[in-house]
N, C-alpha and C positions, 0 to 999 in steps of 0.2 A: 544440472542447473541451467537455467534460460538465461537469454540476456535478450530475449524480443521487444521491440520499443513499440509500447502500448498508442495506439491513436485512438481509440472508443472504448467507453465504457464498458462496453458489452461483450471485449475481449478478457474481460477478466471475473473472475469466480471468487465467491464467501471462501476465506481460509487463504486465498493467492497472495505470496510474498512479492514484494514490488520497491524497487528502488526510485527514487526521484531525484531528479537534479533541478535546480530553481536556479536562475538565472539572473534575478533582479528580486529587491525584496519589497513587499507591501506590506499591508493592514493582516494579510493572513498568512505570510510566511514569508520567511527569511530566506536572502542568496544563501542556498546550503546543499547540501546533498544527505540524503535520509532513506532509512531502510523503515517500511509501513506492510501491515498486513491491513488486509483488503475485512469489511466486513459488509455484507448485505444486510438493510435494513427492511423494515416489512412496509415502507415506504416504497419503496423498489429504488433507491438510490443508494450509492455505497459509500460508503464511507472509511477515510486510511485514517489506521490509527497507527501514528507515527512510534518506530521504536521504542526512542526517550519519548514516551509519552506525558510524562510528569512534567521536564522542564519544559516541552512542547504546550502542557497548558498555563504554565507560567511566562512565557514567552506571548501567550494570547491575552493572558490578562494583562499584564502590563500594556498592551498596546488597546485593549477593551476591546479586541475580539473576538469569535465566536474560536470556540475549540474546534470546532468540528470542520475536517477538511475530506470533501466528497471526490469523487474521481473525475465529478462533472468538471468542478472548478479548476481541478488541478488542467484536464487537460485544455479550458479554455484560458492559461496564462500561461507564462513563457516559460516552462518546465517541460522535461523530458522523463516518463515514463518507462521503465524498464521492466518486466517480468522478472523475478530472479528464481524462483516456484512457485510450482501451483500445488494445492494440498491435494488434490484426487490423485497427481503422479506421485504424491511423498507417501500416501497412503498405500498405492500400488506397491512402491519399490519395498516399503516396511513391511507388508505382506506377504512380498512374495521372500523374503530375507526370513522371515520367521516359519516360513512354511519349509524353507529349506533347509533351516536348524532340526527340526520336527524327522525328517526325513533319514 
């Protein structure tokens, strides 16, 4: 498991787990701490779809905001980015764990 603190988009991969910590709350997120998987759009922007995804859209609508929270925006507001996995090592490790059963 990672704990590298993300500063660019471009550090991070479709399927990568990521923890965030928010510091102050606005129009699009609340002072919280949240576990999000990363998704690539065909936009070429990504987008975290936050754990509790459900109360995370309920929490949006009540305030009339947009659900959708991108990697861009997170990292230009006062939040701190964490890696916590990436899905190409989780795929490695379950591979090579199953190859080794086989064996």
């Amino acid at each position: 498991m990672e704990k590298k603190r993300i500063t660019h988009a471009e550090e991070l991969n479709h399927g990568d787990v990521i923890r965030v910590f928010s510091y102050e709350q606005n129009c699009g997120i609340d002072k919280t701490t949240f576990t999000a998987l990363v998704v690539a759009c065909s936009d070429k922007k990504k987008l975290v779809i936050p754990q509790d995804f459900q109360g995370h859209l309920y929490r949006a609508a009540q305030k009339g905001a947009s659900w959708e929270i991108t990697v861009d925006w997170l990292l230009e507001n006062d939040v701190d980015v964490f890696i916590v996995e990436r899905f190409d090592q989780l795929l490695t490790t379950i591979w090579n764990y199953l190859n080794e059963e086989e064996v």
